[in-house]
C-alpha positions as CSV (number, residue, x, y, z in Angstrom):
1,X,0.0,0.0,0.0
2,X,1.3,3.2,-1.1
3,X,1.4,6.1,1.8
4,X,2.3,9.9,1.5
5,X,5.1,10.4,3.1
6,X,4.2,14.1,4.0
7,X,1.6,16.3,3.1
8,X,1.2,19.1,0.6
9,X,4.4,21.6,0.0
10,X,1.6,24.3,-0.5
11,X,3.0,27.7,1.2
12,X,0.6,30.6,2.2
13,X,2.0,34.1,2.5
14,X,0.1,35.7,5.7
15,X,-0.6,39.4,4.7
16,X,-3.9,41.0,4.9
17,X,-3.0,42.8,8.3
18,X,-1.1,43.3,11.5
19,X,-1.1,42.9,15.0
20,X,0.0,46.3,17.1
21,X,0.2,47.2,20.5
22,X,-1.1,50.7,20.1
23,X,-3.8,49.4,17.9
24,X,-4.8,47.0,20.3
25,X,-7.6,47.9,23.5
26,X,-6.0,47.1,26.6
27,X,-9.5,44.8,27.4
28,X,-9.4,41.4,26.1
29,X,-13.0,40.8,25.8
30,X,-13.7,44.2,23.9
31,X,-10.4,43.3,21.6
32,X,-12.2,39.4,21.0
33,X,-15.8,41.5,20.4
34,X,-13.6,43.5,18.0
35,X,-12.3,41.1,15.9
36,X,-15.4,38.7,16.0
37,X,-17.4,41.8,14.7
38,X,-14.8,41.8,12.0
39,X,-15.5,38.2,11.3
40,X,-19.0,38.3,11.1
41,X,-18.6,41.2,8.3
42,X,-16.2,39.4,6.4
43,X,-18.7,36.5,6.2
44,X,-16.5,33.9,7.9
45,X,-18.9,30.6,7.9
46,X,-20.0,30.2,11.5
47,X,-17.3,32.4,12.9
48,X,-18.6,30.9,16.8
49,X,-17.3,28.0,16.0
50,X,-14.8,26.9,18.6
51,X,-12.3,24.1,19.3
52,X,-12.9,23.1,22.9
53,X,-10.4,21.4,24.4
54,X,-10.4,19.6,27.7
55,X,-8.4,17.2,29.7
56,X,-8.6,14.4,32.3
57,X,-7.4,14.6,35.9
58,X,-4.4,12.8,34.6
59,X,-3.8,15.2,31.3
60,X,-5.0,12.9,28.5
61,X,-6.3,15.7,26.1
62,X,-9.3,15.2,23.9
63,X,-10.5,18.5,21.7
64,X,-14.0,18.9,19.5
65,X,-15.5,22.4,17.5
66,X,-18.7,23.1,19.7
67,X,-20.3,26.8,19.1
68,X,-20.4,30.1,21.2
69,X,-23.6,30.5,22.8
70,X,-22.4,34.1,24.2
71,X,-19.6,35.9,25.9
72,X,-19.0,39.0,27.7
73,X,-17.0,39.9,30.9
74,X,-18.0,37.0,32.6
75,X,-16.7,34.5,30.3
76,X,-17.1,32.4,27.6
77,X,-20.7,30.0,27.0
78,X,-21.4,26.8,25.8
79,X,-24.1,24.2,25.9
80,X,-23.9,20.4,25.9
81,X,-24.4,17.2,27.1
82,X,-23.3,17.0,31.1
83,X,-23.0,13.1,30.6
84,X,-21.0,13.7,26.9
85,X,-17.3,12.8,27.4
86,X,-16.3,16.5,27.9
87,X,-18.7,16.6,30.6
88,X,-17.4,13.9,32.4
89,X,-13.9,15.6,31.7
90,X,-15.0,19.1,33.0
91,X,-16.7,17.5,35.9
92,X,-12.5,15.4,36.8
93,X,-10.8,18.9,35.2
94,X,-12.5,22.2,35.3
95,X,-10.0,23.5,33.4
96,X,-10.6,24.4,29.2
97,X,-9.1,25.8,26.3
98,X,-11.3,27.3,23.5
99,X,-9.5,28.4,20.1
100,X,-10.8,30.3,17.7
101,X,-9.5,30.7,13.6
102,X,-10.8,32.6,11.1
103,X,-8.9,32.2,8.0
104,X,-10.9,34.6,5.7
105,X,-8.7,37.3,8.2
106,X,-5.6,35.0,9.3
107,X,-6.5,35.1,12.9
108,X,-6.8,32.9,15.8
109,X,-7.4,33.4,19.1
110,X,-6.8,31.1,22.0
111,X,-8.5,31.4,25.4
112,X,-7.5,29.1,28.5
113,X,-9.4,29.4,31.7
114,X,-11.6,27.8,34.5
115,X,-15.3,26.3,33.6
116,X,-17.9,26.2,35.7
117,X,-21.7,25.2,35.2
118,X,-24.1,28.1,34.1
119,X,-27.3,28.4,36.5
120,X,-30.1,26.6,35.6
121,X,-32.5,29.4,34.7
122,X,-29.7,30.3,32.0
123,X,-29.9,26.7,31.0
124,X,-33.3,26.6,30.4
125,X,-33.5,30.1,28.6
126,X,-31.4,29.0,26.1
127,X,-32.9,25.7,25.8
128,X,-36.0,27.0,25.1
129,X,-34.8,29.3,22.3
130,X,-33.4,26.1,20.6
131,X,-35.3,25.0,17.1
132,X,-38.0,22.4,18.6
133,X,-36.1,19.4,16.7
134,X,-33.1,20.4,18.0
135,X,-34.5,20.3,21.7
136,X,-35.8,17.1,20.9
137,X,-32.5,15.8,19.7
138,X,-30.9,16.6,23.4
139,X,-33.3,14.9,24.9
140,X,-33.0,11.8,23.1
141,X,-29.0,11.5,22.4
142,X,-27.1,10.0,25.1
143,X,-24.2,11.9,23.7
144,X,-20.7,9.8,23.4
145,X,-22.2,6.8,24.3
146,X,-22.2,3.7,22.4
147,X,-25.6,2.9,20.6
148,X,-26.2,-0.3,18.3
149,X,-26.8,1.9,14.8
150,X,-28.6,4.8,13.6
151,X,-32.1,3.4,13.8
152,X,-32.0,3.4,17.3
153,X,-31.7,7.3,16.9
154,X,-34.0,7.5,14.2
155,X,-36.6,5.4,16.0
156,X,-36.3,7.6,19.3
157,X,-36.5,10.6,17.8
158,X,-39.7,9.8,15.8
159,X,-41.0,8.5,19.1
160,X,-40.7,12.0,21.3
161,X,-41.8,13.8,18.1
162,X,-45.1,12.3,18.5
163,X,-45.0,12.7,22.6
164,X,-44.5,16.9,22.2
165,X,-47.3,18.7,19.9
166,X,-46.0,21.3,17.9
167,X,-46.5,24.1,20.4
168,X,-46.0,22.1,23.2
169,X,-43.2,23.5,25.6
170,X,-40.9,20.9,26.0
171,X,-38.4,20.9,29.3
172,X,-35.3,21.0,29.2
173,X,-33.8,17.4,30.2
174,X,-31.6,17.3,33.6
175,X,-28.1,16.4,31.7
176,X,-28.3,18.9,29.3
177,X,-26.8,22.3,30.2
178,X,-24.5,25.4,29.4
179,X,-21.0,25.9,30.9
180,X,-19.5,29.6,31.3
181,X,-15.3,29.6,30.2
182,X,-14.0,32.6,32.8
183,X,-10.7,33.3,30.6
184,X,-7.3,33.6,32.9
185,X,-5.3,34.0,29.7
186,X,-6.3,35.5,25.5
187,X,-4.0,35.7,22.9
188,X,-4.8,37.2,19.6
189,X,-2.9,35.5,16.3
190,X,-2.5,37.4,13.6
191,X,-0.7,35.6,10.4
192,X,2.5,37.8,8.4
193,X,4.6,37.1,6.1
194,X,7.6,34.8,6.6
195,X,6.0,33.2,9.7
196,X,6.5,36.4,11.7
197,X,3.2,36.1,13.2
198,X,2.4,38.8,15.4
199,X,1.2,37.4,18.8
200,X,-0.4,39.5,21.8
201,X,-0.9,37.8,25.1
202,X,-3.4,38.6,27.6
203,X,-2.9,37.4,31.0
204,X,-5.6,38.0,34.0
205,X,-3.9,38.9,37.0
206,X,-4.4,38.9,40.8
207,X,-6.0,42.4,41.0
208,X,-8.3,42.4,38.2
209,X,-6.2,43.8,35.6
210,X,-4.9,42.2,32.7
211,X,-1.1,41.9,31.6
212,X,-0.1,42.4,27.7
213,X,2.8,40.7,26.3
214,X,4.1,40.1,23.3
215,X,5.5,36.5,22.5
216,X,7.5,35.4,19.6
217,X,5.7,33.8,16.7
């Protein structure tokens, strides 16, 4: 069997922009609102999309794209599956690492902090605002579990379609929930040419404030 050796020699030159202190806000959050504003007018496909990345209690990483359900000053949201494996994970290691790219701009960012569980009024809210399908598709996937084939899906899904009426409210199950990302460090990417990326670090410190750094591409 024949196997490539490597991948493609392709080479991209990073220029559309740059990456300057003094054109940088000394708040993270209004610098991420920034840039994902600029995402959103560039028509980047579903700029919320995010790699989460989480961790056992003895370090074995594991990393999927889930979406941004929100973010502001007091952190980052996302909804899921509290029995899903990242569940379990964030339950062992409440510790997570969300990256953002955008390539349509040649930025990423990267965002590492402590997770905890939204409250359960915040849950629901957003559970409620969900397309009807996709609530029922919460209640009936026992996310990263095993199952026997697709049917099994199929078959359950049919089944609670019948149980809710169309305007029938339907509550939101127990295991299903959002999770709020309170960032302790940001850093903003931005590609240039000859891999001298421009890279601004954020770190949160003891006081409140936030430390700016710049670190070697």
């Amino acid at each position: 069997m024949n196997m490539r050796s490597r991948t493609t020699d392709a080479r991209k030159e990073y220029k559309k922009s740059a990456l300057i202190e003094s054109d940088i806000v000394d708040d993270p959050i209004e610098q991420f609102a920034q840039w994902y504003d600029s995402a959103l007018a560039a028509g980047v496909p579903e700029p919320e999309a995010m790699t989460l990345s989480t961790a056992t209690c003895d370090g074995r990483p594991s990393a999927r794209i889930v979406l941004l359900r929100g973010f502001d000053h007091g952190g980052f949201r996302f909804f899921t599956n509290y029995a899903s494996r990242k569940g379990k994970e964030l339950v062992d290691n409440p510790f997570a690492a969300l990256t953002f790219y955008w390539p349509q701009l040649e930025r990423q960012v990267r965002i590492e902090g402590d997770v905890q569980k939204l409250r359960d009024a915040e849950s629901d809210t957003y559970f409620q605002s969900r397309p009807r399908n996709s609530r029922i598709g919460a209640i009936i996937s026992p996310q990263s579990e095993s199952i026997a084939n697709r049917e099994v899906l199929e078959q359950r899904f049919a089944e609670y379609q019948k149980r809710y009426s169309e305007n029938e409210s339907i509550p939101r199950p127990s295991n299903w929930g959002g999770y709020r990302l309170k960032p302790s460090q940001i850093e903003f990417w931005q590609g240039r040419p000859s891999r001298l990326h421009d890279r601004i670090q954020f770190r949160h410190l003891a006081n409140g404030s936030w430390s700016i750094e710049r670190l070697a591409p």
